[in-house]
Backbone bond lengths (Angstrom), bond angles and torsions (degrees), N, CA, C in turn:
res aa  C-N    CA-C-N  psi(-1)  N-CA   C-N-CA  omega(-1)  CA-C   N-CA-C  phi
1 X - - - 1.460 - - 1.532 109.15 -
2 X 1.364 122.79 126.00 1.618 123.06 178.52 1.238 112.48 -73.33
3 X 1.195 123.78 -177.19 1.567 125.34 -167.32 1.423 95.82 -94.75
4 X 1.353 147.90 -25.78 1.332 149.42 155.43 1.625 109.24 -42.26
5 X 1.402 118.29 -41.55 1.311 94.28 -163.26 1.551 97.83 -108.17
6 X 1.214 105.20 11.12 1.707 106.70 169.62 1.603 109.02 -82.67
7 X 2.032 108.29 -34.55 1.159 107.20 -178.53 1.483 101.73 -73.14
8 X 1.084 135.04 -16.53 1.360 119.60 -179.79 1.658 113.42 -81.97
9 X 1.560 98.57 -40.02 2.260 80.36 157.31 0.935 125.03 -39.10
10 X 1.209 121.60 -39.16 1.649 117.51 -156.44 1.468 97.55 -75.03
11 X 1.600 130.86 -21.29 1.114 108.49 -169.22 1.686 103.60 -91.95
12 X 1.334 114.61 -1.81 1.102 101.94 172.11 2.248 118.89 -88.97
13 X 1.196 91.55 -39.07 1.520 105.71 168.82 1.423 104.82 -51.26
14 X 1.605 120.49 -43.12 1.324 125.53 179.15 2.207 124.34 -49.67
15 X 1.696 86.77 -38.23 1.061 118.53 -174.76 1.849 113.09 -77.50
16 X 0.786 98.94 -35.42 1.495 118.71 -169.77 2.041 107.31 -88.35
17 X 1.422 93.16 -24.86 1.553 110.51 -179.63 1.674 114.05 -102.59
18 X 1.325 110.01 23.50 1.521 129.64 -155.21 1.771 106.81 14.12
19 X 1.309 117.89 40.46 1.734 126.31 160.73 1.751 103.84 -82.94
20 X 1.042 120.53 -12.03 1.767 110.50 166.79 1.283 118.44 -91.67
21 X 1.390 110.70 152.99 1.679 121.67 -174.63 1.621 77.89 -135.51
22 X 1.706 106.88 118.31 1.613 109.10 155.37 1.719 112.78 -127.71
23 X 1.766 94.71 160.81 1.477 100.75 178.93 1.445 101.75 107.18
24 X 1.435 125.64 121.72 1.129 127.92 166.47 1.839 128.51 -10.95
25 X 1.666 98.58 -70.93 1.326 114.57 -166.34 1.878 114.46 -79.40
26 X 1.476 114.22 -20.66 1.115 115.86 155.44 1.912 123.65 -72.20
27 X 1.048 93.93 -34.67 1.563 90.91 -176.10 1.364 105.11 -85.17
28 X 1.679 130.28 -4.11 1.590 104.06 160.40 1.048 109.83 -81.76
29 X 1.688 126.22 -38.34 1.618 137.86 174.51 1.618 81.63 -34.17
30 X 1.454 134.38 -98.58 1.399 109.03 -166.06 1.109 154.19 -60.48
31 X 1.478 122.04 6.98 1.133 139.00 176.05 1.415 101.08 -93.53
32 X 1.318 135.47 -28.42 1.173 149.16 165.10 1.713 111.79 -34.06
33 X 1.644 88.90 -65.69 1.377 115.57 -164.05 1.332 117.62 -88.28
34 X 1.699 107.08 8.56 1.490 140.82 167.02 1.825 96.20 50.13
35 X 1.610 109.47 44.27 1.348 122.59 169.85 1.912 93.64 -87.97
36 X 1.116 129.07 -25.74 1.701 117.93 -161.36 1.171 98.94 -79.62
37 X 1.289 130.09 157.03 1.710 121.43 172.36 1.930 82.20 -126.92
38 X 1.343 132.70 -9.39 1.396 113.58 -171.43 1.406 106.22 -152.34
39 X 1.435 128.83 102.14 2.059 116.76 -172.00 1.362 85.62 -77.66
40 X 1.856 119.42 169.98 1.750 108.24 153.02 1.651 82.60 -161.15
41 X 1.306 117.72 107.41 1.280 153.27 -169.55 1.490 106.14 -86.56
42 X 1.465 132.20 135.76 1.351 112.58 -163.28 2.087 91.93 -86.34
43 X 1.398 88.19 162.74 1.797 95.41 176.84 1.469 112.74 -59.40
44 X 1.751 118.02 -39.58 1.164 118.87 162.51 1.235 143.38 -85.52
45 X 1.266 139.49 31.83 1.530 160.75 158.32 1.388 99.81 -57.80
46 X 1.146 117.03 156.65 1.675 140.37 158.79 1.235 96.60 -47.02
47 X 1.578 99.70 157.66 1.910 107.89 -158.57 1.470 78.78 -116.98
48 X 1.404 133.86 6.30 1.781 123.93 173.09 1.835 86.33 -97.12
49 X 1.132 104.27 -40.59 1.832 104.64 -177.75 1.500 99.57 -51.80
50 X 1.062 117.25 -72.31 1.584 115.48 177.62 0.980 124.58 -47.82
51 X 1.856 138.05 -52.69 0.981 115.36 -177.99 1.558 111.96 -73.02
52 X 1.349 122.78 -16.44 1.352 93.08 164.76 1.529 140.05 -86.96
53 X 1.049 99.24 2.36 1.590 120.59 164.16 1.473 114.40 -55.04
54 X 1.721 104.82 -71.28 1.229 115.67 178.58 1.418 109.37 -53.77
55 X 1.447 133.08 -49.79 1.782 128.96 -167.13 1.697 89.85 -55.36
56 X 1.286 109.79 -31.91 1.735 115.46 -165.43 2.092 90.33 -66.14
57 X 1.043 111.91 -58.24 1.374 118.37 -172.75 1.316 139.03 -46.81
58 X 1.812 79.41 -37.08 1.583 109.55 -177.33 1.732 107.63 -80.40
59 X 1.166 112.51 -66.17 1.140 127.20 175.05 1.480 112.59 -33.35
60 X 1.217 138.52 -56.73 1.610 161.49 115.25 1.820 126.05 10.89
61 X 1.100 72.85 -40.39 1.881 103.67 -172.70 1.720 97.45 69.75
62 X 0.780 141.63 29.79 1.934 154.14 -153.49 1.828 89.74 -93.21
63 X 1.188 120.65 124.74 1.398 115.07 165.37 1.765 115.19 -75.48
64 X 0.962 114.08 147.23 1.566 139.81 -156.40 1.633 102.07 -131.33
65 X 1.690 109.08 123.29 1.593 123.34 -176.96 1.448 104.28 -135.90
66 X 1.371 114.72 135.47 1.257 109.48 178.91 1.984 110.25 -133.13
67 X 1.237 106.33 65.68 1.034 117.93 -161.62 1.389 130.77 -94.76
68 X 1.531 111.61 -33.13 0.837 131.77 164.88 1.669 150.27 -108.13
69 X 1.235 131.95 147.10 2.039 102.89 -168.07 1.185 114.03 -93.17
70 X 1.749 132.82 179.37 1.478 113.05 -147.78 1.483 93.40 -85.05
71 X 1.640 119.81 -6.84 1.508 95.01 -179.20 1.522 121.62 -87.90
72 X 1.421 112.12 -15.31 1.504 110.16 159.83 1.298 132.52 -45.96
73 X 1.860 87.44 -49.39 1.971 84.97 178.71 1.966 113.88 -99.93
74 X 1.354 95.92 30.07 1.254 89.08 -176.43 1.971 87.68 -103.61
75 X 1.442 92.92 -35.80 1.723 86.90 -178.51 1.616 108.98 -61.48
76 X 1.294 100.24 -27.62 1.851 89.39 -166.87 1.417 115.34 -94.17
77 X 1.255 120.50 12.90 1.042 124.47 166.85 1.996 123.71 -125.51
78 X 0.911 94.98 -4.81 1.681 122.53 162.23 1.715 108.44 88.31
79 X 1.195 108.47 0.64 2.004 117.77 -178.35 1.837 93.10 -112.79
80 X 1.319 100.11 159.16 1.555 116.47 149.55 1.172 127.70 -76.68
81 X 1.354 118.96 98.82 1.456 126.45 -161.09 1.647 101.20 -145.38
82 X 1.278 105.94 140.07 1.296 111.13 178.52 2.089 123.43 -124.39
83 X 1.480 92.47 7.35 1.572 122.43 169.33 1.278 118.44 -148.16
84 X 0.993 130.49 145.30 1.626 152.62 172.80 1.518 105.47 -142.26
85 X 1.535 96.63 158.07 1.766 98.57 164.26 2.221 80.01 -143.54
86 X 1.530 88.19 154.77 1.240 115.46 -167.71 1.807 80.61 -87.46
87 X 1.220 128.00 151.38 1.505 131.77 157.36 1.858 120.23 -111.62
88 X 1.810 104.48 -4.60 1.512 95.94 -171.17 1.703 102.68 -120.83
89 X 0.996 100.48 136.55 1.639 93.03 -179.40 1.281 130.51 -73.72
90 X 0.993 107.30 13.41 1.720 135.54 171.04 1.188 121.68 -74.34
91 X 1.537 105.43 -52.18 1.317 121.54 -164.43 1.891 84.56 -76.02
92 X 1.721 98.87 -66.60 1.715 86.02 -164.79 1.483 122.86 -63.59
93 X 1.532 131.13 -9.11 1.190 115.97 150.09 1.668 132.49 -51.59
94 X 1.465 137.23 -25.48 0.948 163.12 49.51 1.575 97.04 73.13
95 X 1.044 98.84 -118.97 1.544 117.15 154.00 1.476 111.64 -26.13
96 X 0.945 133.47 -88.21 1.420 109.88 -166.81 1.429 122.74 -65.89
97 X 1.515 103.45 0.42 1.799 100.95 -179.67 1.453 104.63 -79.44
98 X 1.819 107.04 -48.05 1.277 109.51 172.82 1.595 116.79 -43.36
99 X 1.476 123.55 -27.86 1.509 118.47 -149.56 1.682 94.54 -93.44
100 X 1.641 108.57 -33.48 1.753 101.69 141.10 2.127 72.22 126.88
101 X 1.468 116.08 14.82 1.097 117.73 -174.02 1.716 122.86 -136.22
102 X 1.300 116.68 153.01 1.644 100.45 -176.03 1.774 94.52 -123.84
103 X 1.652 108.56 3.82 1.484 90.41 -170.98 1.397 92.54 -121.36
104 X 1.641 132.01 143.44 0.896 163.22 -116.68 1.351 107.63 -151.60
105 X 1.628 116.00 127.49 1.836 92.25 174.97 1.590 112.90 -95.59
């Protein structure tokens, strides 16, 4: 199993462990409420979807991943979703070890 499709368990374990926030308008509500510790936006979303994600991220100081497309994380999490934010720092340590990184843009 590659480290891609391990990072994509996690979003399902994530999901199942109520540590996921999916859907655009919920995951700024938590990034808001500086509940997200990780957004990861699919690579193929609208580039107005993204940049407002990221100003959302930035603004936040919230790390921002764009790694995957919405049908990856729509399979690994069982909905059509093309954003999530991770909420436990478990999971996104996890995640970024798999991604082979701890720094975030």
């Amino acid at each position: 199993m590659t480290p891609q499709q391990k990072q994509l368990n996690l979003f399902g374990l994530a999901t199942r462990a109520g540590k996921l926030v999916t859907g655009e308008e919920l995951t700024i509500k938590a990034v808001q409420r500086k509940e997200a510790k990780l957004v990861v936006v699919a690579a193929d979303c609208s580039e107005s979807t993204k940049q407002n994600i990221q100003n959302k991220c930035q603004y936040y100081n919230v790390p921002i991943d764009f790694a995957f497309s919405k049908e990856e994380i729509s399979q690994a999490i069982g909905k059509s979703r093309s954003i999530c934010a991770f909420t436990d720092k478990g999971f996104v340590d996890s995640y970024l070890k798999l991604k082979g990184t701890n720094d975030m843009k």
